[in-house]
N, C-alpha and C positions, 0 to 999 in steps of 0.2 A: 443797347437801346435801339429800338427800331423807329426806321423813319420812310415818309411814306411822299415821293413825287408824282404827283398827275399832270396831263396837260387836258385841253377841250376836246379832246379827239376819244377821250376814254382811255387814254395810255398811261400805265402804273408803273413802277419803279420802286421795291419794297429794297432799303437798305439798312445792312443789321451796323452797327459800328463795333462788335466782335471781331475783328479780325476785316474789316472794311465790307463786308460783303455783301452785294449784288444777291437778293435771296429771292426774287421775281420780279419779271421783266412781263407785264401783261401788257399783249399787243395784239389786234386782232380779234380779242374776247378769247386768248389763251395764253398759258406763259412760255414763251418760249426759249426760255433758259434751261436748265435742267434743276431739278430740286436738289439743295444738301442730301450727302455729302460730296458732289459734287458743284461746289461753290462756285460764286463767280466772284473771286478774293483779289484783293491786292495783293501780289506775293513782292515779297521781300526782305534779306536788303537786294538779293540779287535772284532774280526769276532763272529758273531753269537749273544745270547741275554745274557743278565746281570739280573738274576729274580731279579725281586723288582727295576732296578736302582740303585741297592746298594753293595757295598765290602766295607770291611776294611781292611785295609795294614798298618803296624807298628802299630798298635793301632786306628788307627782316621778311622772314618767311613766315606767314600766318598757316595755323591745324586749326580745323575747324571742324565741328562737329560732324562726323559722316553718319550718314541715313540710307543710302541705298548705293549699293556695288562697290563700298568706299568712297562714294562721292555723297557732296553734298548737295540736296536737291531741294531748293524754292528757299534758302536763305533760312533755314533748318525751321520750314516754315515758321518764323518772327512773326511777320507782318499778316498773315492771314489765320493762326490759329492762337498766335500766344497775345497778339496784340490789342489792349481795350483802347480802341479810338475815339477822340472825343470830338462830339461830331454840334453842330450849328445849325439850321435852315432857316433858309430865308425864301420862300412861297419855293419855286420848283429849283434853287438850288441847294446841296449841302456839301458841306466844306466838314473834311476831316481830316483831324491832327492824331500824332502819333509821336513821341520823344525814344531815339531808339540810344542808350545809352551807350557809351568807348566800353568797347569788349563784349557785346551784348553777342552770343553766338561765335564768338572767336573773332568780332570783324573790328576792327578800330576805329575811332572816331565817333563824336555824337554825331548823331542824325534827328534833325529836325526835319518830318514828310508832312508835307499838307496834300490831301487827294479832295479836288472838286466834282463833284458829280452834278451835272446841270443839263435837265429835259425840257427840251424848247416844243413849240408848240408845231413843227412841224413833223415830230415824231425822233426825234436826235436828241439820242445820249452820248454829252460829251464829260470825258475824264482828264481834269488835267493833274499833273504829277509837278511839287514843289517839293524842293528840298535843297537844305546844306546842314556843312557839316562844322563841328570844330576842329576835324583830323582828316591827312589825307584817307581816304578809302574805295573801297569799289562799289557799284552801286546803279543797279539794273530795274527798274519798275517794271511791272504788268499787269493785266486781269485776265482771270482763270474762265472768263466764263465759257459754258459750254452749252452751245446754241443749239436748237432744235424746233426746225420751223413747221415741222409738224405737228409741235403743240401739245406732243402724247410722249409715250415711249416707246411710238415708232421707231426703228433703226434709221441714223444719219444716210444711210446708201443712197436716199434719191437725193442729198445736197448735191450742187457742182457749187466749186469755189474756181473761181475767176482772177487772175493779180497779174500784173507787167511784171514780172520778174524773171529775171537773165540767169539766176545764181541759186544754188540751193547747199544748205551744208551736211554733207554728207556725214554719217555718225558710227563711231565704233561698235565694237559689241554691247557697251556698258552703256551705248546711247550715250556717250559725249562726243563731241564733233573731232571728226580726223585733223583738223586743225587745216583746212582748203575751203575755198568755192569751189563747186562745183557746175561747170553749163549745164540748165534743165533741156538741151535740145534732143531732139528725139529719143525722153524718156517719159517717164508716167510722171513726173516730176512738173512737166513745162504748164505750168495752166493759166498760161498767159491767154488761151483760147478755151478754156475752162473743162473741168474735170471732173466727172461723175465719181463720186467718193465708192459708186459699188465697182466702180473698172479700176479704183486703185485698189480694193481692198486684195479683186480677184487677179492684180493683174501680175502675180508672182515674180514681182521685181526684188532684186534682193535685199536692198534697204527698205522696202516699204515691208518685207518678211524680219527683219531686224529690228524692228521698231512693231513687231509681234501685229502683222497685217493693217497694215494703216502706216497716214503722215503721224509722223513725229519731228517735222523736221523744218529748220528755219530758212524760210524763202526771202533774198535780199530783193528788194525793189532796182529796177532800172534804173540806171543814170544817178546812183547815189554819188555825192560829191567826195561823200567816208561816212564811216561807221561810229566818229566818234561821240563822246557823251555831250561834246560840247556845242554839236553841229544840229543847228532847229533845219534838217534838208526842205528839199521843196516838200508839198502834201502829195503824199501817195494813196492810193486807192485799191483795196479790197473788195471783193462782194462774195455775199452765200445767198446760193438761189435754192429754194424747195420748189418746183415746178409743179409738184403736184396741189400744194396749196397755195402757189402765186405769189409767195413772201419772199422777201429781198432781205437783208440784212448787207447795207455799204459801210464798211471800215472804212475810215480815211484818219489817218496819222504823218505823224513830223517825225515816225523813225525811221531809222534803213531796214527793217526787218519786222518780220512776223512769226511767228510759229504757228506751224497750224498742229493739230494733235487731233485725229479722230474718232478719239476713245476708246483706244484702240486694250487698254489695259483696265476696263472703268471695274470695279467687280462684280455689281448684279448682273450686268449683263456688258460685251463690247461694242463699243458705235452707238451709244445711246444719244451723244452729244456732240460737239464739233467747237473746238478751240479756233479762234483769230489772237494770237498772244502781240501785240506791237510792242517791240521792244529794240534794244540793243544788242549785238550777235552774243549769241549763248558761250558760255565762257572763254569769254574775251582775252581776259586778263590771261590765260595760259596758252595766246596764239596768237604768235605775228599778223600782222595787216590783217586782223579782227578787229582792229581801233581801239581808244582808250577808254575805258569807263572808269576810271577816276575820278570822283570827284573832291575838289580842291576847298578848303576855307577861303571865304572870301567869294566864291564863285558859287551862285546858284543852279540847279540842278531843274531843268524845264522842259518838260514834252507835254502831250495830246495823244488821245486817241478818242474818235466818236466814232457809234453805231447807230444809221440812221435808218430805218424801221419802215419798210413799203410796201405796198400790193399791188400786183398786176393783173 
């Protein structure tokens, strides 16, 4: 079922409750999202890849569906392709549910996820992510989308993305993380002072050649307190500038981390689009001092992430 958010300003927000998904973001008189099949989905239960298919939680070691290198990748995407959400509005907010049942993709525990989607009239779209469980499990939210403030299918190369961030997690061959932070200081990585997406694409650094020319890779925010599922940290701050057409897109989220991805693998073409993923560190569960993303019965599961929509 599609559902349809405006505010006074002319600003749309078409959401499908398929799979949660964000399917135009019209701002400026163009959509700046990218169109299916490039979605901009809820992924879950856990966003990003799972090395090997495998964790253990309380002792039992959970196999779980592998999809790509052996691993499992966007929670054998559940929450954004198998998932029919049942979805509510009330004028420019909508509230959607999702019952993900014990063993559903190998992962234990029910899951009960409410996702809020709500466009204020200053041009902010905010998402916020509810959930618990009946069973210990792990359990990672995100959204997929993939921005393009060019409005066409212009290539991403004239974004710069901008973030205070000290740390980035560097990634294996199979694109799973080496299990460290790594300092972004004097590499193509640091865009604490921000970053032309065409000097990363060109700038022959070996993890941005690893991740097939481009980010794919998750940048911790400054002064995080930890990583873990339980911790709402201070609000930190994102931004994607197109300079050529004066659009801003500011992330501001309650996670330790982001992933950025800039489409680097998309298949009509690469670099069509540009990922801000606010999440939890990419698989956590198989690396020390990554934090916990357990979540517990009895304990609610609660973040944020808004993208708020400007021109200069």
């Amino acid at each position: 079922m599609e559902f349809i958010l405006t505010n006074k300003n002319g600003m749309k927000v078409t959401v499908d409750s398929k799979g949660c998904v964000i399917k135009e973001i019209v701002f400026d008189g163009d959509n700046v999202i990218c169109a299916p099949p490039y979605a901009a989905a809820v992924i879950g239960r856990i966003a990003g890849r799972i090395s090997g298919g495998k964790f253990t939680l309380g002792g039992v070691e959970y196999a779980l569906p592998q999809n790509e290198n052996n691993n499992q990748l966007h929670g054998n995407h559940e929450f954004d392709r198998q998932a029919d959400w049942q979805g509510t509005q009330l004028d420019n907010m909508l509230l959607l549910r999702y019952l993900s049942t014990d063993g559903a993709n190998g992962f234990p525990g029910e899951v009960d996820t409410v996702v809020t989607y709500t466009l204020s009239e200053d041009n902010t779209l905010t998402i916020n992510y509810n959930a618990t469980t009946t069973g210990s499990t792990i359990f990672n939210l995100t959204n997929h989308a993939y921005f393009n403030l060019n409005g066409d299918s212009t290539p991403i190369y004239n974004h710069r993305i901008i973030a205070d961030c000290e740390y980035f997690v560097p990634l294996k061959e199979d694109l799973t993380p080496l299990g460290k932070l790594q300092k972004v200081d004097d590499s193509i990585f640091d865009i604490r002072g921000g970053r032309l997406i065409k000097n990363v694409v060109e700038s022959g650094d070996s993890q941005v050649a690893l991740a097939k020319n481009g980010f794919d890779h998750a940048f911790v925010f400054t002064d995080c307190k930890d990583y873990n599922l339980y911790t709402n940290d201070k609000i930190h701050e994102a931004r994607l500038i197109c300079e050529d057409k004066k659009r801003i897109v500011t992330m501001n989220t309650d996670y330790p981390c982001f992933v950025c991805y800039s489409g680097n693998q998309m298949k009509e073409r690469p670099h069509l689009g540009i990922c801000l993923e606010a999440q939890l560190l990419p698989d956590a569960i198989n690396h020390d001092g990554f934090g916990s993303i357990v979540l517990e019965p009895g304990k609610a599961f609660s973040h944020f992430v808004s993208y708020k929509f400007s021109t200069y």
